[in-house]
KELOSE-608629 format. One record per residue (C-alpha): residue in three letters; z, x, y. Coordinates in steps of 0.05 Angstrom, whole numbers, padded with zeros to 5 digits, always signed. Each point is the difference from the previous one (the first is absolute). Layout:
# KELOSE-608629
ALAZXY ...
# end
This chain:
# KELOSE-608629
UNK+00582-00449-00248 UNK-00063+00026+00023 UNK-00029+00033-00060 UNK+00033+00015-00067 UNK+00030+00065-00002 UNK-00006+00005+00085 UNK+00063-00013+00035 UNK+00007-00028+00084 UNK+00039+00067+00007 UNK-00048+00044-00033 UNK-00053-00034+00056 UNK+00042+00011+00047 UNK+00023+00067+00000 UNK-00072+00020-00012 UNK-00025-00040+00065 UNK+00061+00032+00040 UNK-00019+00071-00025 UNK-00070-00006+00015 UNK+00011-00036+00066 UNK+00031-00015+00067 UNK-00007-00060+00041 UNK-00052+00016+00039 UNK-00041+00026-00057 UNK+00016-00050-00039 UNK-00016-00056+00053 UNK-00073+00030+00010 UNK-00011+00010-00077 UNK+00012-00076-00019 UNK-00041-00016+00070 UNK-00059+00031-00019 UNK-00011-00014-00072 UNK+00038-00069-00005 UNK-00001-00026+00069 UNK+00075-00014-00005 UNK+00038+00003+00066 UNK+00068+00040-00029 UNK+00038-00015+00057 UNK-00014-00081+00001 UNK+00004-00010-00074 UNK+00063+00042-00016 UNK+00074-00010+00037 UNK+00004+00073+00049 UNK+00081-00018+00007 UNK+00016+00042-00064 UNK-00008+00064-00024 UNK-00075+00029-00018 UNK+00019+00004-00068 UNK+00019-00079-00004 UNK-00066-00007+00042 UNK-00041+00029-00061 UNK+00044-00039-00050 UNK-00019-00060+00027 UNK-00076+00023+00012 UNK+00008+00002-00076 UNK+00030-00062-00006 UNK-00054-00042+00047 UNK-00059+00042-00040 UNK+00030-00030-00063 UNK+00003-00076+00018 UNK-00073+00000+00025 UNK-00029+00040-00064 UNK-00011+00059+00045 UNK+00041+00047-00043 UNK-00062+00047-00023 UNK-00037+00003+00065 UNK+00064+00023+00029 UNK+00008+00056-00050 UNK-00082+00010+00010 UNK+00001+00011+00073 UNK+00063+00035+00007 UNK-00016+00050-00055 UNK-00072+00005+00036 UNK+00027+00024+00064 UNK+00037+00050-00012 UNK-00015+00037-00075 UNK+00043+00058+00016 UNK+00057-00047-00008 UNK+00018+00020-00083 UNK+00048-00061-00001 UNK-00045-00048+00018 UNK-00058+00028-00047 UNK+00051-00016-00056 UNK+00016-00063+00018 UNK-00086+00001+00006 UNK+00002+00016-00077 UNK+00050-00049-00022 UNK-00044-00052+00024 UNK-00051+00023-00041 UNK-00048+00017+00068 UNK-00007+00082-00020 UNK-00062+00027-00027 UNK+00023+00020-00075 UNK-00022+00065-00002 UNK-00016+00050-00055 UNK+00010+00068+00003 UNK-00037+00058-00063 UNK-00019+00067+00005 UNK-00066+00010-00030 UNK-00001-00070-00032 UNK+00064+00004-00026 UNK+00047-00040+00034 UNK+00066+00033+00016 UNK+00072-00014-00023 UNK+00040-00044+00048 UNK-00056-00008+00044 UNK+00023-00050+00052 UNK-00009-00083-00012 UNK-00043-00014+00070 UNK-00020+00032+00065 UNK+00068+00000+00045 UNK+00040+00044-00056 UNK+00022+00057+00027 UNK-00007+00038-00072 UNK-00073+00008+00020 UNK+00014+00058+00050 UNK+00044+00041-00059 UNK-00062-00016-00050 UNK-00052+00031+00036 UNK+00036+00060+00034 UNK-00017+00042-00063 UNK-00071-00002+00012 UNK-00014-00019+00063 UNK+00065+00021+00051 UNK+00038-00043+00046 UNK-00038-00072+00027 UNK+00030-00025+00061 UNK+00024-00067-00040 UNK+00006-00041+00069 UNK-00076+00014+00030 UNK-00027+00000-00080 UNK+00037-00065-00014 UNK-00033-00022+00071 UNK-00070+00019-00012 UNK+00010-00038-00066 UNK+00022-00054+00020 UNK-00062-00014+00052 UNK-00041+00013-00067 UNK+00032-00061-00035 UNK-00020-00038+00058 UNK-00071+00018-00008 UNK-00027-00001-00070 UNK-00013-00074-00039 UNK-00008-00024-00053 UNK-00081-00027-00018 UNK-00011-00066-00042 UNK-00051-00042-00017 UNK+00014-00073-00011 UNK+00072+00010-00012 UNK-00013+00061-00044 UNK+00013+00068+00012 UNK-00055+00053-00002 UNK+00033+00062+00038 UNK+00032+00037+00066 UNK-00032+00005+00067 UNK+00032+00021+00067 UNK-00022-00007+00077 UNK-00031+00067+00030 UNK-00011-00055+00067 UNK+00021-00066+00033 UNK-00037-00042-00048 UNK-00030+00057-00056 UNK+00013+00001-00061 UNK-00020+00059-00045 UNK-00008-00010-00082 UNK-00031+00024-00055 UNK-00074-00031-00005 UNK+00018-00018-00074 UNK+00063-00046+00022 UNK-00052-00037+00046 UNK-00061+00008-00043 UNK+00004-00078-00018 UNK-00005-00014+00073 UNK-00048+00048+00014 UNK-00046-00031-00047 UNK+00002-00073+00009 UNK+00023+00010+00069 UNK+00018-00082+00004 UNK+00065+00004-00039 UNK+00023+00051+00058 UNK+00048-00063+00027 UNK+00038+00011-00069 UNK+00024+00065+00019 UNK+00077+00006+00031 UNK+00026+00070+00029 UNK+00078-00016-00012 UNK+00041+00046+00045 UNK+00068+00010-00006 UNK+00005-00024-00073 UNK+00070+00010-00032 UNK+00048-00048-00046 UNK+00061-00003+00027 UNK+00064+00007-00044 UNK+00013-00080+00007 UNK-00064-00024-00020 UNK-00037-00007+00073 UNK-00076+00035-00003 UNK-00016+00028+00066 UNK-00072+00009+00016 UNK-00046+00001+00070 UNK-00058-00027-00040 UNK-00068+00011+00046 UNK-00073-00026-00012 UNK-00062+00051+00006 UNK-00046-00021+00067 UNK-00041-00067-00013 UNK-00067+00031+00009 UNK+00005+00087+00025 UNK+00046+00022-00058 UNK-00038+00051-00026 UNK+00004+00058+00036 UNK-00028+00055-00050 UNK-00005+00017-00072 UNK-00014+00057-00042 UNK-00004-00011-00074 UNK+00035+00049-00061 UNK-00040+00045-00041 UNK-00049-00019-00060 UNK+00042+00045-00032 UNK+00066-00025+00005 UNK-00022-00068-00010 UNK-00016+00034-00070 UNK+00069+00028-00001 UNK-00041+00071+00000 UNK+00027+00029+00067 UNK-00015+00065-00015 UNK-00070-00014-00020 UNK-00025+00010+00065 UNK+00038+00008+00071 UNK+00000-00062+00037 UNK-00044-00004+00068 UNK+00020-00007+00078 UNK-00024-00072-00009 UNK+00040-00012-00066 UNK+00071-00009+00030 UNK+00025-00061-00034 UNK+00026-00033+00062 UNK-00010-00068+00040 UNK+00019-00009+00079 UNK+00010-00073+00011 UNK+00026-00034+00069 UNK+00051-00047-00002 UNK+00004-00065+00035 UNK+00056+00013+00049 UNK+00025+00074+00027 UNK+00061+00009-00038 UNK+00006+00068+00017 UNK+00006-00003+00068 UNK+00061-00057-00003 UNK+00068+00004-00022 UNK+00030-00008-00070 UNK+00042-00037+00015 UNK-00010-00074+00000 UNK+00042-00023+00061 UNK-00001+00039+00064 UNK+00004+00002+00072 UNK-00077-00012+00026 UNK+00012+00028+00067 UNK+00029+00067-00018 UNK-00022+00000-00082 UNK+00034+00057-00048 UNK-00044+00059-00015 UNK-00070-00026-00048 UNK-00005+00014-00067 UNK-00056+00048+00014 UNK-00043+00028-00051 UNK-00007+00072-00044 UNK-00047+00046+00041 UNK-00056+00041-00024 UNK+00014+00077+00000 UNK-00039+00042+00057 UNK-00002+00053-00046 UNK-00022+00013-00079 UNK+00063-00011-00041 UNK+00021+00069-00026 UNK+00026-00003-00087 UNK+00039+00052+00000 UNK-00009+00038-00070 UNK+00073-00045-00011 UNK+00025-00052+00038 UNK+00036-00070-00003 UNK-00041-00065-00003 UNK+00027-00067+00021 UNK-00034-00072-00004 UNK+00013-00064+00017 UNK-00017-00050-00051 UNK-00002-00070-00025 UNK+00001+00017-00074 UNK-00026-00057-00044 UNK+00008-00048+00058 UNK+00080+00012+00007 UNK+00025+00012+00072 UNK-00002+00057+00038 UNK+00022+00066-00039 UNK-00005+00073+00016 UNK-00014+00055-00050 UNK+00014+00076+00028 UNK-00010+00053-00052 UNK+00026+00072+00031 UNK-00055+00039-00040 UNK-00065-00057-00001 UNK-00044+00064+00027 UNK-00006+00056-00053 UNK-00065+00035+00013 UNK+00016+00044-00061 UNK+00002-00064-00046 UNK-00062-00029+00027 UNK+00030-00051+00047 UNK-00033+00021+00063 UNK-00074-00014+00034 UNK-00044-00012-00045 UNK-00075+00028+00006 UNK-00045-00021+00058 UNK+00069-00011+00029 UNK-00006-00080+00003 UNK+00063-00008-00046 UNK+00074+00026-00012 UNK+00041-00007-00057 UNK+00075-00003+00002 UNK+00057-00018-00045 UNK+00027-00055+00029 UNK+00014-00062-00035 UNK-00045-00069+00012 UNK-00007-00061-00040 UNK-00060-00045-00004 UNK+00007-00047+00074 UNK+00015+00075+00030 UNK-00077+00004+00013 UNK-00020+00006+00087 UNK+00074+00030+00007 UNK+00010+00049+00057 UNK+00022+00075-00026 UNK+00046+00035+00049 UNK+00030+00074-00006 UNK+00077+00016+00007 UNK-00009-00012+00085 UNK-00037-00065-00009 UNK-00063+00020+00021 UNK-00049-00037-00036 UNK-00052+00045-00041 UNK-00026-00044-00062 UNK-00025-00065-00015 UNK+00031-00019-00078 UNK-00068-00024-00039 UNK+00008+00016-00070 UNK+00041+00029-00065 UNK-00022+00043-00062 UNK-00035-00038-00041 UNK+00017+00038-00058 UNK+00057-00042+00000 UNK-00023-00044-00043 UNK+00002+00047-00059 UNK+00044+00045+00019 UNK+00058+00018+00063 UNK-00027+00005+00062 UNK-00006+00067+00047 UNK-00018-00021+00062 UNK-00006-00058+00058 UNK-00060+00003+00042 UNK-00017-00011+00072 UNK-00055+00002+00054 UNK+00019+00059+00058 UNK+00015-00050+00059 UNK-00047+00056+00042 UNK-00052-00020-00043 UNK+00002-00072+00008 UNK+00018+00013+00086 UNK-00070+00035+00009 UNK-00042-00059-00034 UNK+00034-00051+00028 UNK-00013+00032+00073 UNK-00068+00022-00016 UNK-00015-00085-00027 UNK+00049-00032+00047 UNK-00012+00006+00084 UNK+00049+00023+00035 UNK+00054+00001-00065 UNK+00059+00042+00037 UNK+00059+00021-00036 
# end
């Protein structure tokens, strides 16, 4: 069987619901190079034709890219996402309200529970174009080590750009000849059998710092409110990466002359995020080094509790949860736009519960980099 707990007929029915044969003949085209109509018998029924797409996958250990792809190319398709989750491919996602996570809140980003959770507070999402948006997201965002250890989250904002927290690169930045040390692993999940999947990708050999802007004298205290931090204390790193990842496809085997659609990269707002006085934060987030995971709480923005802009403007605070690796992770509101970049917690914590999480106004961050960086678009 392909996977414990995943039967051929579960596959199959999700393929044929999600599919037709010339849908499905482009799909496995583009993102596996596989010629459907070669590889699989076209004198039976398209239902047999998927069973025995199933079949062939199996035998050549192609089982999970299968699932991948076909899950990729179409996320509307809900059968498909579940066979996605029993795989163990979803983003596990948490869902609070104000820190507090919710009752029943669904395991991992293709339950449908997630659209009855938030309708309390937020009203309807289109589940098909948020699952979609999402999904590009997972695509985008890495995981940062350094010699085989992880020290936080990053995510492209271009072709070969990677965007951090200047503390998760602050080694590097400092004795800048252990650079070749550092891996940007995209795409990093365990699989329910065992297999690690990762797109592990070097920084550039020699122009790999792109820009930097160090924390605050204060928060390195664990003062924060001491003193609002400056327009040059952003806590963030830009580094360059030694191959465009961004502008190719995830997936690993694909037709070169007419390639899927590329992974792409988060963009830049035009525009000043606006924190509404309450509002729903979401982040993306390789919590002490684990693969990809998604926190959403429906109430993160509560300018009446203090978790809002702080003064001068150069942070917001928000109620999200993070765990230490979360640091450089890319802050999104309910419609994925991006607004934050995740840089620190309360450091009361160490005495006593936290109140807040803490990030750098992605704005903020846009205007210095394009002021430092010629001709830094979006």
């Amino acid at each position: 069987m392909a996977m414990p707990g995943v039967t051929f007929k579960e596959i199959r029915e999700a393929i044929v619901d999600g599919y037709d044969d010339v849908s499905l003949t482009e799909a496995l085209k583009f993102y596996m190079n596989l010629d459907f109509k070669k590889k699989i018998p076209q004198n039976v029924d398209f239902e047999h034709q998927v069973f025995k797409l199933i079949e062939w996958a199996e035998q050549r250990g192609r089982d999970v890219e299968l699932v991948q792809v076909t899950a990729r190319a179409n996320p509307g398709n809900a059968r498909m996402q579940e066979i996605y989750k029993k795989y163990g491919l979803a983003i596990p996602v948490l869902v609070q309200e104000a820190g507090v996570a919710k009752p029943r809140t669904p395991s991992d980003s293709s339950d449908g529970g997630m659209e009855r959770i938030v309708k309390p507070y937020l009203g309807f999402a289109d589940f098909g174009i948020w699952r979609e948006r999402m999904t590009r997201v997972e695509g985008q965002v890495c995981r940062i080590t350094l010699n085989g250890a992880a020290r936080g989250t990053g995510f492209l904002v271009g072709p070969d750009l990677v965007l951090t927290n200047y503390h998760v690169m602050e080694p590097v930045l400092k004795t800048p000849t252990s650079a070749a040390a550092i891996l940007c692993e995209f795409d990093y999940k365990n699989v329910v059998d065992g297999t690690k999947l990762q797109t592990p990708v070097k920084l550039h050999s020699t122009d790999w710092k792109v820009d930097e802007s160090p924390y605050s004298k204060a928060e390195a205290d664990k003062q924060p409110d001491r003193e609002p931090a400056t327009e040059d204390e952003l806590d963030y790193a830009l580094v360059r990466l030694a191959e465009p990842i961004g502008s190719r496809p995830v997936a690993k085997n694909f037709n070169e002359e007419k390639p899927p659609d590329p992974r792409d990269w988060v963009r830049f707002p035009q525009e000043a995020p606006v924190f509404g006085d309450t509002m729903a934060l979401i982040i993306a987030q390789h919590p002490n080094g684990q693969p990809l995971k998604l926190a959403l709480d429906t109430r993160a923005i509560d300018k009446a509790a203090g978790l809002w802009l702080q003064p001068g403007g150069t942070r917001v605070r928000y109620a999200t949860n993070t765990e230490g690796g979360s640091s450089g992770s890319p802050c999104f509101d309910f419609d994925w736009n991006l607004v934050a970049l995740h840089h620190y917690g309360d450091p009361s914590a160490f005495n006593v519960p936290p109140h807040y999480n803490q990030g750098i106004p992605i704005n903020k961050i846009r205007d210095r980099i394009r002021k430092k960086v010629e001709a830094f678009g979006s």
